[in-house]
C-alpha positions in Angstrom: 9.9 -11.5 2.9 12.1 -10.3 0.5 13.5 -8.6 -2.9 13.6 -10.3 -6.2 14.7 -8.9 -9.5 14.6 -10.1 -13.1 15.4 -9.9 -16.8 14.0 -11.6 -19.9 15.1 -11.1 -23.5 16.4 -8.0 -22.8 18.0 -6.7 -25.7 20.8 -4.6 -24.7 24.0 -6.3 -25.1 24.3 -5.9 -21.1 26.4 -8.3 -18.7 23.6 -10.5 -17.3 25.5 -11.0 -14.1 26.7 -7.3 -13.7 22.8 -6.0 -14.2 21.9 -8.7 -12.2 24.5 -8.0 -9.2 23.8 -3.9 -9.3 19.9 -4.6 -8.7 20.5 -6.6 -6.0 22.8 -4.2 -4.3 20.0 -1.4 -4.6 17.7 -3.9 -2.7 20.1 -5.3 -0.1 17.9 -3.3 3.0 14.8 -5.7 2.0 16.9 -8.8 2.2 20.3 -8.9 4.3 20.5 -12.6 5.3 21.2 -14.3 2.0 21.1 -13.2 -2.1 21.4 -15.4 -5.3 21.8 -14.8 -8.9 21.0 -17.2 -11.7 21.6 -16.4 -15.5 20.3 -18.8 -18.5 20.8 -17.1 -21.6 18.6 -14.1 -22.2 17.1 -15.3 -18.7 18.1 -14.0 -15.7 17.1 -13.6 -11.9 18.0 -12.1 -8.6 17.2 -12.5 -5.1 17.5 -10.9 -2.0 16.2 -13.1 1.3 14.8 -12.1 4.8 14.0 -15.3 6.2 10.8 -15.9 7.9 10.0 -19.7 7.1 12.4 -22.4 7.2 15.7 -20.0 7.8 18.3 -22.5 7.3 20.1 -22.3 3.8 18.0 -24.6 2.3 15.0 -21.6 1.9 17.7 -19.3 -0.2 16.9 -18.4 -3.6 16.5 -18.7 -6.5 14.6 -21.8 -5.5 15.0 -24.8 -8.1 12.7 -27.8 -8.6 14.5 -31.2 -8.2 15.0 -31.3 -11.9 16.5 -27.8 -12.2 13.5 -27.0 -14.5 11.4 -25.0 -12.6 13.2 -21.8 -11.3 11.5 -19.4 -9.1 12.3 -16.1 -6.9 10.1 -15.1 -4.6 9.1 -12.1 -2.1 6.6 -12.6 0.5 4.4 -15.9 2.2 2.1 -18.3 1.4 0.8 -18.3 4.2 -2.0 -21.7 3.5 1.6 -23.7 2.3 1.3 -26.2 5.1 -2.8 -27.1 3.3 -1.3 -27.2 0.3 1.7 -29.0 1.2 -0.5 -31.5 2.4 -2.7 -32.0 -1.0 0.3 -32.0 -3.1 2.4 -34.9 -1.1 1.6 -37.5 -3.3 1.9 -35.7 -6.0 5.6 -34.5 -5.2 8.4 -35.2 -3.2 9.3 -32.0 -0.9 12.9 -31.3 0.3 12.7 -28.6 2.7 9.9 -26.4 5.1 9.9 -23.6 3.2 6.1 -22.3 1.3 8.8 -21.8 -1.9 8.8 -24.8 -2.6 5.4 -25.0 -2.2 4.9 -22.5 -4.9 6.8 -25.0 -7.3 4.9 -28.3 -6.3 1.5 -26.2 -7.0 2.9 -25.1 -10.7 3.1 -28.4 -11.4 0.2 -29.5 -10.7 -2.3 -27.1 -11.9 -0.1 -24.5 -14.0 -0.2 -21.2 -14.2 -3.7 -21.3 -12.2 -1.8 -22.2 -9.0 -1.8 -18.9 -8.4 -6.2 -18.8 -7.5 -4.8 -21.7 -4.3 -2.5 -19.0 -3.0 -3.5 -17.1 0.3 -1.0 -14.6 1.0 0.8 -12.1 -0.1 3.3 -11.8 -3.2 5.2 -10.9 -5.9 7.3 -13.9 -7.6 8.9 -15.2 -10.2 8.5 -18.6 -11.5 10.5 -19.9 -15.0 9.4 -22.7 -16.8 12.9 -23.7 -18.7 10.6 -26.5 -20.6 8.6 -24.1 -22.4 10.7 -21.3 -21.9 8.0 -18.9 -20.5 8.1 -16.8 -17.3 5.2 -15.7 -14.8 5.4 -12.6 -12.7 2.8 -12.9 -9.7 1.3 -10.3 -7.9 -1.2 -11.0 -4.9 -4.6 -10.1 -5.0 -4.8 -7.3 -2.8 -1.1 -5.6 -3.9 0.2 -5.9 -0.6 3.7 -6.4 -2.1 4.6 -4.5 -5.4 5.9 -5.7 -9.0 7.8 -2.7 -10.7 8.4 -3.0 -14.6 9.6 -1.9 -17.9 9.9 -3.1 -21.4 11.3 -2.7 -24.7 11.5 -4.5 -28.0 10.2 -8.1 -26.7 11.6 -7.8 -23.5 11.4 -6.9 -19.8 13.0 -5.7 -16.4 11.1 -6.1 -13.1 11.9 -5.8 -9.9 10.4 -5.3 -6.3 11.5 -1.4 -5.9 11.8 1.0 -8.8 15.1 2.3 -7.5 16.3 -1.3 -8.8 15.3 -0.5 -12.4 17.3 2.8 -12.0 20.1 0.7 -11.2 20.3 -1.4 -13.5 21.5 1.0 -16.3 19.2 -0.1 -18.6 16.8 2.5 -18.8 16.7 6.2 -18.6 14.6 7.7 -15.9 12.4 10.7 -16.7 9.3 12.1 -14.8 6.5 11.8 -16.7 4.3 14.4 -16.7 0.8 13.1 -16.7 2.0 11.2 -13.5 3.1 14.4 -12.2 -0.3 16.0 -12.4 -1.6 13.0 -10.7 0.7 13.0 -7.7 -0.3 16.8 -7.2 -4.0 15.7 -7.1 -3.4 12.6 -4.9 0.6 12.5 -3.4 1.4 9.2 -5.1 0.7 8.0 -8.6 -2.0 5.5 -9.6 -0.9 2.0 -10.7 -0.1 1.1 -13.2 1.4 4.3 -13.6 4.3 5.5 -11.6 6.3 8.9 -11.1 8.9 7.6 -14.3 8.1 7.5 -17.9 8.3 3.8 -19.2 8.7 1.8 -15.4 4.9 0.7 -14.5 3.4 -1.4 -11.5 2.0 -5.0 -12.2 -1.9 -4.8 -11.0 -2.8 -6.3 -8.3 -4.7 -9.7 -9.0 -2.8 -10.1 -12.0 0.5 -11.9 -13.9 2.3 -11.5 -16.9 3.0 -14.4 -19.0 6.6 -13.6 -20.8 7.9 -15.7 -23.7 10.5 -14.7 -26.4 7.4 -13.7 -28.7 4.8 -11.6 -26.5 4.6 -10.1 -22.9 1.1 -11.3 -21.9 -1.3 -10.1 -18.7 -3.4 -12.4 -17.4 -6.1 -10.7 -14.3 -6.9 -14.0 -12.3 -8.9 -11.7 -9.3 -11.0 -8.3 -8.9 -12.6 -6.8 -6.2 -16.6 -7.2 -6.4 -18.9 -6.9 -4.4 -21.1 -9.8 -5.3 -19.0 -12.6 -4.7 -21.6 -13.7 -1.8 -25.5 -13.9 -2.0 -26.3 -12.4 1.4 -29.6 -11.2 0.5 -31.3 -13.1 2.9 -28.3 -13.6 5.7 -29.3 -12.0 9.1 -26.6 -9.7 11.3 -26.3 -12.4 13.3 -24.9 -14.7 10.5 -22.6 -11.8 9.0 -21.1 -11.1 12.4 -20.6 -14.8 13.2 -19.3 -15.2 9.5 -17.0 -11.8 9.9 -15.4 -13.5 13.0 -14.4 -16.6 11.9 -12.8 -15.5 8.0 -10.9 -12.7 10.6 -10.3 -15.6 13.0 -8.7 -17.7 10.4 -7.0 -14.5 8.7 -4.8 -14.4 11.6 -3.7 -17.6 12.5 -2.7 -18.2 8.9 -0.7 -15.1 9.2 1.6 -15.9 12.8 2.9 -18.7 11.0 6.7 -18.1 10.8 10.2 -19.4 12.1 11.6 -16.0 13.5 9.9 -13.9 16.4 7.4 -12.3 15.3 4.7 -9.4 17.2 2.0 -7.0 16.1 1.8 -3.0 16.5 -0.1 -2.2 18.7 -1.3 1.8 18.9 -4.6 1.0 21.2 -6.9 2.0 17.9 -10.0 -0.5 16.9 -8.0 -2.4 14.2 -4.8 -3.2 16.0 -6.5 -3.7 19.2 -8.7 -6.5 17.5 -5.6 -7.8 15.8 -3.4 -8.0 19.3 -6.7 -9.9 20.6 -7.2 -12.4 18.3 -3.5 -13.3 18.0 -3.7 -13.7 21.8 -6.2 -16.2 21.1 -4.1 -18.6 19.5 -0.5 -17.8 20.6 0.9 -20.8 23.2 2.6 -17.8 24.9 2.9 -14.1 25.3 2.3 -11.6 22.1 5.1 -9.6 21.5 3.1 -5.9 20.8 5.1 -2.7 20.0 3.7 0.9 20.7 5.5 3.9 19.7 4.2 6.9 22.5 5.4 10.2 23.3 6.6 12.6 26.1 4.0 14.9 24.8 0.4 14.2 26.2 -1.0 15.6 22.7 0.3 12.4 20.4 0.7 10.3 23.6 -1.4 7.1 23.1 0.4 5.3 25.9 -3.4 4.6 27.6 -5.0 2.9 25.1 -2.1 0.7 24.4 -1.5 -0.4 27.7 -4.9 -1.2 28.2 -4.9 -4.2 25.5 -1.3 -5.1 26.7 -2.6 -5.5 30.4 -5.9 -7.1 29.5 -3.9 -10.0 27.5 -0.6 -9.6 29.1 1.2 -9.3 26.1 4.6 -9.1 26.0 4.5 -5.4 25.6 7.2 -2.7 24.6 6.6 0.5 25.3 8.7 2.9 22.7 8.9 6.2 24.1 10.2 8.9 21.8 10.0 12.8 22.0 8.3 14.4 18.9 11.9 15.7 18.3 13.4 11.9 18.5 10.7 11.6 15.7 11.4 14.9 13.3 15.3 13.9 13.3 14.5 10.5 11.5 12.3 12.5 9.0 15.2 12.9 6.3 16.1 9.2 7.5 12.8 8.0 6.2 13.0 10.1 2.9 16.8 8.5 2.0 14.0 5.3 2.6 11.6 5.9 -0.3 11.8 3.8 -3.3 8.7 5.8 -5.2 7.7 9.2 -3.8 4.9 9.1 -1.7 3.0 12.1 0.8 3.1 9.7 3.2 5.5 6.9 5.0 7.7 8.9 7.8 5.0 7.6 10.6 5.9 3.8 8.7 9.6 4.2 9.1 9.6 4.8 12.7 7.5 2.6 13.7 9.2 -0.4 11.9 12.6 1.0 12.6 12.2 0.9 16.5 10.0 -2.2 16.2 13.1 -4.1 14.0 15.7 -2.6 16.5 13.6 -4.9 19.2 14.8 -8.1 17.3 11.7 -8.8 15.5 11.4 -9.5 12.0 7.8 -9.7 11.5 4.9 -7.5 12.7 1.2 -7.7 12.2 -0.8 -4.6 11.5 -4.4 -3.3 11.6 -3.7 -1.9 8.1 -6.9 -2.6 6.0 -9.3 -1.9 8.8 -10.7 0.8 8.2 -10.7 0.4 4.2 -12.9 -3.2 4.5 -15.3 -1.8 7.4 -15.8 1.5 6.3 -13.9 3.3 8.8 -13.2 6.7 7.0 -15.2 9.8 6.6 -15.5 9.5 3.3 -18.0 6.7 3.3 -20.4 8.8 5.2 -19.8 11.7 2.7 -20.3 9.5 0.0 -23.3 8.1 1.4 -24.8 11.0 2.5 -24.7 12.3 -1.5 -26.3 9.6 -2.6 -29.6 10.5 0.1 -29.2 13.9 -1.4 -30.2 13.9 -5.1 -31.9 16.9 -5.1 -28.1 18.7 -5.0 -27.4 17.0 -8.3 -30.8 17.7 -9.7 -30.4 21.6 -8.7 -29.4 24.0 -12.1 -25.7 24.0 -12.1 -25.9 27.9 -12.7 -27.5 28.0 -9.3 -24.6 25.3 -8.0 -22.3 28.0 -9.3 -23.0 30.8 -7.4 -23.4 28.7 -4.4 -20.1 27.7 -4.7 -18.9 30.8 -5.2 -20.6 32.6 -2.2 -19.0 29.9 0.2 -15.9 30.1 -1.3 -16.4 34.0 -0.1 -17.7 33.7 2.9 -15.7 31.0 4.1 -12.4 30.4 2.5 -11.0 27.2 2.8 -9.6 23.6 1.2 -13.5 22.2 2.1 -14.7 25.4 0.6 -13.0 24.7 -3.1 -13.7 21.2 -2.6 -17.7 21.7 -2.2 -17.5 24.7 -4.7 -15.6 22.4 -7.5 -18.0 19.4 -6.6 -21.0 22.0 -7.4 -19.8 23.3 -10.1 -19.5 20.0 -11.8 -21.6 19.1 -14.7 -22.9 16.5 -13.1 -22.5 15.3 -9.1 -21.7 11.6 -9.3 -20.7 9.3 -6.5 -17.0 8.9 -9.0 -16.5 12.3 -8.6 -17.6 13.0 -5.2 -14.7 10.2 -4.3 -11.9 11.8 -6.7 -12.4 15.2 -5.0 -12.7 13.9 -1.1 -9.5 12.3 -2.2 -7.6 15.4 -3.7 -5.0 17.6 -2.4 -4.3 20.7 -5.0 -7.4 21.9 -6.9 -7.1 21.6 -10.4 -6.8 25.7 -10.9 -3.4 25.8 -8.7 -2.3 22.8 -10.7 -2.6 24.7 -14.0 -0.6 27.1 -12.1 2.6 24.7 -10.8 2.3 22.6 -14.4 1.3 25.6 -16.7 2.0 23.9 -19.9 0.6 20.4 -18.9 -3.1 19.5 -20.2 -5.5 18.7 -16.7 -7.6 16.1 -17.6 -10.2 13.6 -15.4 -7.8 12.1 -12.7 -7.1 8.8 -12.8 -8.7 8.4 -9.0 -11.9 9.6 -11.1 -11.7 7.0 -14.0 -10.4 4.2 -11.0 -14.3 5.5 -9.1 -16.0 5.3 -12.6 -14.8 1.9 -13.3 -17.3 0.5 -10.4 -20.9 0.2 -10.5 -22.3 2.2 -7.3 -24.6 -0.2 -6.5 -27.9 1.2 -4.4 -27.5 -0.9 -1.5 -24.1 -1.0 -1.5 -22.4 2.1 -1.5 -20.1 1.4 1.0 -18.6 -1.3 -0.6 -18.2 1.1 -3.6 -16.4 3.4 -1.3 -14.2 0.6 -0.1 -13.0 -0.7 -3.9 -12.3 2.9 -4.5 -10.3 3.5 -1.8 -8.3 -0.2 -1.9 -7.6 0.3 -6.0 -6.5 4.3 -5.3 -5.1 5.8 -1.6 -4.7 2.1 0.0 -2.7 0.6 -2.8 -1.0 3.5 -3.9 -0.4 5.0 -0.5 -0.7 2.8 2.5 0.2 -0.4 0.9 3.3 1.2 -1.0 4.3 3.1 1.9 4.3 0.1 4.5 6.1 -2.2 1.6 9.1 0.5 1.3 9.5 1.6 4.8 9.4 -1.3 6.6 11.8 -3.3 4.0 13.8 -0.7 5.0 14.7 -1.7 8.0 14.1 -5.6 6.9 11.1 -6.2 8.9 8.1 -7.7 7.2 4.5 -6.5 7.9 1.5 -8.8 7.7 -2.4 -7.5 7.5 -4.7 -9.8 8.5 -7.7 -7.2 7.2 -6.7 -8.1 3.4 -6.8 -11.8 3.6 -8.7 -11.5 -0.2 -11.4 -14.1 1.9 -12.3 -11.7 4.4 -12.5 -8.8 1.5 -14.9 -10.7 -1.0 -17.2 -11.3 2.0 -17.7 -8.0 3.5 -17.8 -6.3 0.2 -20.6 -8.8 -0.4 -22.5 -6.7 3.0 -25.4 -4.6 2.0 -25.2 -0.8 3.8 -28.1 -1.6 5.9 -25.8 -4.3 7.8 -22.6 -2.5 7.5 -23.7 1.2 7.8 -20.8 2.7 10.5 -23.8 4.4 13.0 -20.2 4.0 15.4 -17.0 3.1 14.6 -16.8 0.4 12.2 -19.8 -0.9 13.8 -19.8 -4.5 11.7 -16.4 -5.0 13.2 -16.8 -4.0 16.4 -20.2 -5.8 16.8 -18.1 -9.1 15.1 -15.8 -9.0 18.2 -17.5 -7.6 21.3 -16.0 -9.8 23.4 -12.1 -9.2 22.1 -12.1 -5.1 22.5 -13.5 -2.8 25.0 -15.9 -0.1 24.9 -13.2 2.1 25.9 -11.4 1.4 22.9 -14.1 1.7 20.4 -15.4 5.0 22.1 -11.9 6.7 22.1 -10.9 9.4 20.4 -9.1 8.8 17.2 -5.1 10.3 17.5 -2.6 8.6 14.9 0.4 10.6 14.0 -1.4 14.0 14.4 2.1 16.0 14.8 2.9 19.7 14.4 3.9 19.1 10.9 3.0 22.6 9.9 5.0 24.3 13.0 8.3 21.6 12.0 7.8 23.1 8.1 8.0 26.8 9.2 11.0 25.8 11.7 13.0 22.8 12.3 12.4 21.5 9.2 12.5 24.7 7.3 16.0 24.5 5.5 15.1 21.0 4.6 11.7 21.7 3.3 13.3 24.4 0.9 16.8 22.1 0.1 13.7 20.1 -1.4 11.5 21.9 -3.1 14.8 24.1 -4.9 15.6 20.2 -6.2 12.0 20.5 -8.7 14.1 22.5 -10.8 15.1 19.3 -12.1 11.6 19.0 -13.4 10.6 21.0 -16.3 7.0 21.1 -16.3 7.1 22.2 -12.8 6.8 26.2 -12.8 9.6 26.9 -9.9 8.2 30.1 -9.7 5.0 29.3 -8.6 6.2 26.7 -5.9 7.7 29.3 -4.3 4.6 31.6 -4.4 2.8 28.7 -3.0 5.9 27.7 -0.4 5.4 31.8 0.8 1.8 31.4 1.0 2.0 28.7 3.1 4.5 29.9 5.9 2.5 33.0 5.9 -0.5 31.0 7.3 -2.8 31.0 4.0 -5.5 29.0 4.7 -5.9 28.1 1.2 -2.1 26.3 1.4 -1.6 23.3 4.1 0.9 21.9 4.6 -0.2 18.6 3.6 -0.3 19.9 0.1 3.2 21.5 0.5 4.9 18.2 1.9 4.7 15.8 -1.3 6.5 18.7 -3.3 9.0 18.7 -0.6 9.1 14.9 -0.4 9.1 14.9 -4.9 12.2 17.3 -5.0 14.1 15.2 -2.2 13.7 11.9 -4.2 14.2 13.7 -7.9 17.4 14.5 -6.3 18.7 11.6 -4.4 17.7 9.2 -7.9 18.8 12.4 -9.8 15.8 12.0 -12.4 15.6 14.8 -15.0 12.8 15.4 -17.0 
């Protein structure tokens, strides 16, 4: 795991090596055991290294092929290298242990397609000084992120935005359509990102840069008919289920350094902690974070897996104020600003503190099995036509009776959703997803067009399949709130504190087969029921049957008190932002600490979070 950064025909007249030495320095947290710098011509890359695999100096980077031809910096593991490794000894004589050269051995044999043989996670860099072109890989599921921008012919890219900042080479502005879209959703949808001109590379996807065109190439999408399973039984799903999450694992505790799992005593990283017991020839290390207070205290649940497969088990104990004083800690942390992460940074903070360097997570979970409310909702509309087929006059007034009778954030989300022209499944999504309504955007953003979000053209871009609407759910929510969200946030907080987080849930294997399970086999009538069912025998019905916690702190009580001062030191900062009606945040920001119902906090923290990071990057619009 690490950091890379790159130029290519560039035209700016910039010191290659200066450019190349400040983005470096911006990403020095994601890599702090070794960094490298290579320049040919209008060519240049840089790396930062955590080293996970083969940690001797031989792994550092940028990585060259025996020739010096082949040139490649790299972020992440392949985490099948030792398969391949094996296929490609005849074809090529390996040096060293590390999966980077790996990645060069592959390119040579079958080109720019090597990419489709990878199982991991990714985003590298890989020149080809014989033709003079250069590939930027991102994985499949975007576990790791690929910022960039271009001009005239040429590009910057790097694995954090604040990088490109850095670098001098471009100016960074808000831009404004991304700003209505972080209201709606508390991050921005890639490609897009909060600054005009700096975009994300897709997941699944590469560019192909020569000195005449900037090519992307899409070599994997999420579908959910990559498997016939028409005529499979439960019994064959489940067994199937078990042995791609089986295999998931072990490919993913492969690594030189110690490595352990968090552990919070939920379904996903209870069946994670098992399964790595499974094939670990001693103890698993497993990291909880608890609490004094008996509210967010999840101490039980944890300890129960630890003692049932004696893990090698640390029990973090913090106070809920231990946690609010690293919440401006975790903001100084954010490369893009995000609604979410301060949970993130803790967790991987105290976990890194422990001398571990990687950690495995349940992260995925409920995404691939259908473990959110939302997939119910969604369903549920789609056994419910009759709503849709109702006169929308009549859906009008409906909405607006509940709306009276029964003010609340579900209120204006139902009334919005009947008020629709039409109620579709892409809609229904976009909305269960939203945090300001589009009337109190047109408020905050007063001179900024609201058009269809891009959650809602992400939902419209998949076919709801009848028998497969949860599947639908599940590509929704992976190409929207788990890439843009979970996956960002867990990239950029743990990096922060050089730990590197591995989620056995995303193996792209395990995600083409379930989304290939019908609803009748995958329907949730418990908790993630298909998982669950898939390994009885590694978690207990007291864990499946618990009550769901997470991070459910007093966020609202911390905004109105402790965290008051800091909340409005933010939000003063959107000044910086012109299309942002100041005025009106603070209407809302009043509304809010006077308990309006209509104002959550939730919806108040991302403005907070936006005006800390506009500041600290100082971004103008």
């Amino acid at each position: 795991m690490c950091g890379i950064n790159g130029i290519a025909y560039w035209k700016s007249g910039a010191d290659m090596h200066s450019v190349l030495g400040k983005m470096n320095d911006a990403i020095a947290h994601r890599g702090p055991d070794a960094e490298g710098v290579f320049v040919d011509g209008n060519i240049g890359l840089g790396h930062r290294r955590l080293s996970i695999i083969d940690t001797s100096a031989a792994g550092n980077q940028p990585f060259y092929s025996s020739d010096k031809n082949i040139v490649v910096v790299f972020n992440g593991e392949i985490y099948n290298y030792i398969e391949l490794k094996e296929e490609l000894q005849s074809d090529y004589h390996f040096h060293t242990s590390t999966d980077t050269e790996v990645i060069i051995a592959a390119y040579l044999k079958w080109g720019e397609k090597c990419v489709e043989r990878f199982i991991g996670m990714f985003g590298l860099a890989l020149l080809d000084k014989r033709s003079d072109t250069l590939f930027i890989f991102r994985d499949r599921l975007g576990v790791k992120p690929i910022y960039f921008a271009q001009n005239s012919g040429g590009i910057i890219f790097s694995s954090e935005i604040r990088a490109i900042i850095r670098s001098g080479l471009i100016t960074a502005k808000i831009d404004g359509n991304s700003l209505i879209e972080y209201l709606k959703f508390q991050s921005v949808q890639a490609p897009s990102t909060i600054l005009q001109g700096i975009d994300m590379l897709m997941p699944g996807s590469f560019l192909k840069v020569t000195d005449k065109a900037i090519e992307t190439i899409q070599y994997w999408s999420l579908s959910d008919s990559k498997f016939d399973l028409n005529n499979a039984s439960r019994d064959e799903v489940k067994l199937e289920v078990r042995r791609l999450l089986e295999d998931a694992v072990a490919l993913r505790m492969r690594a030189d350094v110690p490595f352990g799992a968090f552990l919070s005593g939920g379904i996903d990283s209870s069946i994670v902690v098992g399964l790595m017991s499974k094939f670990a020839t001693k103890p698993v290390n497993t990291f909880s974070i608890t609490f004094h207070e008996t509210e967010y205290n999840e101490e039980e649940y944890s300890s129960l897996i630890a003692d049932l497969y004696k893990t090698d088990h640390h029990n973090i104990k913090l106070s809920a104020n231990d946690f609010l004083k690293l919440v401006p800690e975790a903001l100084n942390a954010m490369d893009h600003p995000s609604g979410d992460g301060p949970n993130t940074y803790v967790v991987s903070k105290v976990t890194r503190e422990a001398g571990v360097k990687m950690a495995m997570s349940g992260l995925g979970g409920d995404e691939v099995f259908a473990g959110y409310d939302v997939f119910k909702r969604v369903y549920a509309l789609q056994q419910k036509k009759w709503i849709a087929a109702t006169p929308r006059a009549l859906r009008a007034l409906a909405a607006s009776a509940l709306n009276t009778v029964k003010p609340s954030i579900a209120s204006q989300k139902i009334g919005e959703l009947l008020k629709s022209e039409s109620i579709d499944v892409a809609s229904t999504y976009a909305l269960t997803r939203q945090l300001w309504m589009d009337k109190s955007i047109a408020k905050l953003c007063p001179n900024t067009n609201i058009g269809k979000s891009q959650v809602y053209q992400i939902a419209s871009s998949f076919e709801a399949s009848p028998n497969k609407i949860l599947s639908y759910v599940s590509k929704c929510e992976m190409k929207s709130y788990m890439l843009n969200v979970l996956l960002r946030d867990a990239d950029q907080m743990s990096m922060a504190s050089a730990l590197e987080i591995r989620v056995p849930f995303l193996d792209h294997r395990l995600v083409d087969y379930v989304l290939s399970v019908s609803d009748n086999i995958k329907f949730p009538h418990s908790p993630k029921q298909l998982l669950v069912e898939s390994c009885a025998d590694v978690i207990p019905d007291s864990i499946v049957n618990r009550p769901k916690m997470g991070f459910t702190f007093p966020w609202a009580h911390w905004m109105k008190n402790e965290l008051k001062s800091f909340c409005e030191e933010g939000l003063g900062s959107l000044k910086r932002i012109e299309d942002l009606d100041h005025q009106e945040v603070i209407v809302q920001w009043n509304q809010f600490l006077s308990g309006s119902k209509l104002v959550s906090w939730s919806r108040m923290w991302p403005l907070v979070v936006l005006g800390h990071w506009v500041n600290k990057n100082q971004i103008e619009q």
